[in-house]
Wavefront OBJ file of the C-alpha trace (Angstrom):
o trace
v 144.344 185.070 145.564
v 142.836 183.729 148.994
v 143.331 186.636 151.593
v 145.084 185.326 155.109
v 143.017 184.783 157.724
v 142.711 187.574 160.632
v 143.746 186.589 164.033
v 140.772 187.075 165.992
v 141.295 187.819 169.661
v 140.229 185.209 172.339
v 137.214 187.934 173.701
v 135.698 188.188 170.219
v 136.337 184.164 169.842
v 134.321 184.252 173.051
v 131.821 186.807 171.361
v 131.268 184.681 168.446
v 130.516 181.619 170.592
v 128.226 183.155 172.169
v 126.095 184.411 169.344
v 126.523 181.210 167.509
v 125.105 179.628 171.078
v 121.904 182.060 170.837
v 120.977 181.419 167.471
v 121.553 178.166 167.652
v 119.214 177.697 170.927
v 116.838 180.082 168.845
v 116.349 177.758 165.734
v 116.903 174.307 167.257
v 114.602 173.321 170.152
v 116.368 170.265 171.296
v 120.055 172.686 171.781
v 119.299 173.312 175.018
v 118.300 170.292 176.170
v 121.501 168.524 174.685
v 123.664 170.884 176.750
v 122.504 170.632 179.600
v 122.746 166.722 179.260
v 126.289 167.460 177.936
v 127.359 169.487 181.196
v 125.578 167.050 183.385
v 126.759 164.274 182.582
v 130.576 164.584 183.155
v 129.751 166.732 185.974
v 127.508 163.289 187.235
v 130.526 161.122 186.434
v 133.566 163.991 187.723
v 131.611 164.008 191.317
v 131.132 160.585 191.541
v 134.994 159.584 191.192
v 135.929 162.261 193.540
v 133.633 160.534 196.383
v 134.456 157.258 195.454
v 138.290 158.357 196.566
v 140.142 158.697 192.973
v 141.276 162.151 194.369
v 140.194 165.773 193.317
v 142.689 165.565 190.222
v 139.600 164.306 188.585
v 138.456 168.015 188.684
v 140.223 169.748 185.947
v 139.373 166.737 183.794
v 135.807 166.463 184.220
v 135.456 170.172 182.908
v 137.966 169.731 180.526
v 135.517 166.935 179.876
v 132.332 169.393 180.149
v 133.539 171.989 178.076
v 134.330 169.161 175.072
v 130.896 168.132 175.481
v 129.317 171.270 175.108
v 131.628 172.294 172.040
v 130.718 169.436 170.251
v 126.925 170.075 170.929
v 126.994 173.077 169.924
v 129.180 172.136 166.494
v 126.886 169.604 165.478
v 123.261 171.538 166.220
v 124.816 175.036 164.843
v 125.792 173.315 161.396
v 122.265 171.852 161.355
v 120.698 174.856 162.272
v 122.718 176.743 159.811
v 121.527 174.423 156.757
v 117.837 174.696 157.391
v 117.971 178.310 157.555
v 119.997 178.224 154.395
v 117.985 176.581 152.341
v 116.049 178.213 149.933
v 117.797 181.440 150.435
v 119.079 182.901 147.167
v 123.061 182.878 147.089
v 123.468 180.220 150.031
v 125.868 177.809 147.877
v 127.926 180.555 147.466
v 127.568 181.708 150.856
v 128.690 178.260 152.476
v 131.603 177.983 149.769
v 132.986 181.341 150.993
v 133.528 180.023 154.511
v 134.611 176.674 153.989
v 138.169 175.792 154.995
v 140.452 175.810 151.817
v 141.265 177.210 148.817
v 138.099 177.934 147.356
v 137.651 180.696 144.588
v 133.964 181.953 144.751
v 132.922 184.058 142.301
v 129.161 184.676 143.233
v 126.471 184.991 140.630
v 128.921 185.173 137.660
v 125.704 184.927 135.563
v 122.663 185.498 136.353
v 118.892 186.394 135.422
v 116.553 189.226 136.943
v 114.331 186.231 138.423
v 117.458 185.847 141.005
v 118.020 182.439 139.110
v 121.829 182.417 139.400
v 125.286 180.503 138.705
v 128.324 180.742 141.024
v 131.726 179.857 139.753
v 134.107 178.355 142.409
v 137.910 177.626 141.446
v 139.276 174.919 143.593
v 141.703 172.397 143.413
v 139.258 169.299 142.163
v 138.805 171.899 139.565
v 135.778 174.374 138.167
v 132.733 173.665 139.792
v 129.482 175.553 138.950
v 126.152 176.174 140.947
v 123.156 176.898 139.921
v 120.117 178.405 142.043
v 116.704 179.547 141.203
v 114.821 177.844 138.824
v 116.092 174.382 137.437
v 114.954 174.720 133.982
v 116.217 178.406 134.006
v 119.496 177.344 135.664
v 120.250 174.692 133.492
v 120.426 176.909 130.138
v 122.743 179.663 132.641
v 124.772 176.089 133.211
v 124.578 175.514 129.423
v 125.987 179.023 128.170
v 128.274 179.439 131.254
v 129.624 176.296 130.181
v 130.365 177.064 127.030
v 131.677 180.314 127.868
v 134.635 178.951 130.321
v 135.656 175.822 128.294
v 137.312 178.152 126.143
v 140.061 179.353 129.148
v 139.647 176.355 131.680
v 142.143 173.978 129.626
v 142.201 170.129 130.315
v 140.717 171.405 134.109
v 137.668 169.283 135.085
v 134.679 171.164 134.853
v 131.927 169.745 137.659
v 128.180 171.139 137.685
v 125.333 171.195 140.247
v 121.919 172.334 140.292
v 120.862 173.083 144.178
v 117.855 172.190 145.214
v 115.815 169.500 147.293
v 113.992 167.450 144.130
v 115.873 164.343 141.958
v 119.088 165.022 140.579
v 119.768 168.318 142.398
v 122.208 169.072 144.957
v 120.649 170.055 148.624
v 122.252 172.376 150.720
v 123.202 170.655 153.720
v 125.167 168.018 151.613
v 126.874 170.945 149.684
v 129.814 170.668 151.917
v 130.353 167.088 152.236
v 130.167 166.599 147.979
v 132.975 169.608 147.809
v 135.047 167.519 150.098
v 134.608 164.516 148.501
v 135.583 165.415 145.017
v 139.220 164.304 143.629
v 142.102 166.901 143.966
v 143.130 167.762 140.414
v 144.975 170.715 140.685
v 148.015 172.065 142.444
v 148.076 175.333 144.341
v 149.882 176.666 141.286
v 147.670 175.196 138.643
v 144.086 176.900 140.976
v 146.466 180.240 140.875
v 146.865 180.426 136.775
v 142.836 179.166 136.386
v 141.920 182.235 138.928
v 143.730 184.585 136.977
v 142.475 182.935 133.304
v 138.857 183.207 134.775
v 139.567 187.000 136.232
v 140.140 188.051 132.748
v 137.247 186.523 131.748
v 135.293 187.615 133.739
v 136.237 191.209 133.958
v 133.612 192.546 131.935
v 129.935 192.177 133.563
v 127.240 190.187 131.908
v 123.628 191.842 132.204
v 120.858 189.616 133.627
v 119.058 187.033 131.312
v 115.234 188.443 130.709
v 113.699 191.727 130.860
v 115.266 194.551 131.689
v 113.958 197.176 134.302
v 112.862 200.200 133.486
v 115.316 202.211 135.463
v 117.988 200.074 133.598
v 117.006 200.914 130.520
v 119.234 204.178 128.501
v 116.939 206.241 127.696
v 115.643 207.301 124.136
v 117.948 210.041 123.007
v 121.208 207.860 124.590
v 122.255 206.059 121.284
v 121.137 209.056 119.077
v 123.794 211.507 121.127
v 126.752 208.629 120.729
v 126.049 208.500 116.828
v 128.896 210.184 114.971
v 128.185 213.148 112.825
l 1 2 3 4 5 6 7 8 9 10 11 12 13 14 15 16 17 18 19 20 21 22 23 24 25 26 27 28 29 30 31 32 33 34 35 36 37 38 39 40 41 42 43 44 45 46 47 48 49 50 51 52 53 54 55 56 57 58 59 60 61 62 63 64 65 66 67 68 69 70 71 72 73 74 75 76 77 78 79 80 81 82 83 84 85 86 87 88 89 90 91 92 93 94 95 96 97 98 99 100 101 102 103 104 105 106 107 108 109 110 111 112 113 114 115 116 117 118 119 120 121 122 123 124 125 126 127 128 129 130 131 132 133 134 135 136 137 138 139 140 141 142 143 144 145 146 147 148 149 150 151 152 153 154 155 156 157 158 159 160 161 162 163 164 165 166 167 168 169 170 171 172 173 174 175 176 177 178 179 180 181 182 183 184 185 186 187 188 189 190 191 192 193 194 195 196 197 198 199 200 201 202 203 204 205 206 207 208 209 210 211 212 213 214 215 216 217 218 219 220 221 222 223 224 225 226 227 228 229 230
């Protein structure tokens, strides 16, 4: 089940603002510019109806006005800034599913290989929608045999797939978001709840990475001559 969201008090909102401000202004080089053209222009504007006579109850709505501005600078440039930094990452799909608004069910690297080639499962209601990352011609076979391996439980639920990546036919980053939002609503909140639980179950016991294993994974020599029975 989702968890509820935490209230967050208005001097950590203020908190988080501001660190979203300085790594915004850190990774974008045209932030700063933008806000200040985003305070000075309704400033410009506020200060020039005020001498033209309109009164000063232009005041409170010129930084009304500011403040908008600013907030929707810094929205715009923080998602961008956000996306390029994401990108190549290993586990950013998930990442970015996990804080989307909704009901989204992410179930990070549900399978998964020891080259960090990975497949996250996310229960929503347009349905089950895997992604892959790492490797396309690894991920697809994890797509393949994940594939294979829900179809049993998922029922008549639509089943999407993406590989995410920047070449043809692959799913970038930035436009994760946008494609989530854009697919059809198939399910109900009831239907998502009975799929999360069919998929728990499922899932319950852990897969071990595709490929070779580590050595300091590995039981050791005497480990399946000791289980033997005598």
């Amino acid at each position: 089940m989702a968890k509820p969201q935490e209230k967050v008090s208005f001097r950590e909102r203020l908190k988080q603002i501001g660190q979203v401000f300085s790594f915004t202004a850190k990774q974008d080089k045209w932030f700063v510019p933008l806000v200040i053209g985003a305070v000075a222009i309704p400033v410009a504007l506020t200060v020039l109806v005020v001498l033209l006579g309109w009164g000063p109850f232009w005041i409170p709505v010129g930084i009304l006005l500011t403040l908008l501005a600013v907030l929707i600078v810094l929205n715009l440039r923080s998602n961008t800034a956000m996306m390029n930094v994401a990108e190549g990452q290993p586990g950013a799909a998930a990442s970015l599913m996990e804080n989307m608004r909704g009901d989204w069910r992410v179930r990070p690297a549900a399978s998964s290989t020891t080259q960090f080639d990975m497949v996250h499962v996310v229960i929503g209601k347009p349905g089950v929608i895997l992604l892959g990352e790492g490797d396309p011609q690894r991920v697809r076979s994890l797509l393949s045999q994940e594939k294979k391996r829900l179809v049993k439980v998922i029922g008549n639920a639509p089943l999407y797939d993406y590989v995410i990546g920047q070449e043809e036919g692959q799913l970038p980053v930035r436009k994760l978001r946008s494609t989530m939002l854009r697919l059809p609503r198939n399910l109900t909140g009831k239907d998502v709840n009975a799929l999360d639980k069919r998929l728990g179950a499922l899932m319950a016991r852990p897969q071990m990475p595709k490929g070779a294993i580590p050595k300091n994974m590995r039981p050791s020599k005497g480990a399946f001559r000791q289980q033997r029975p005598r």
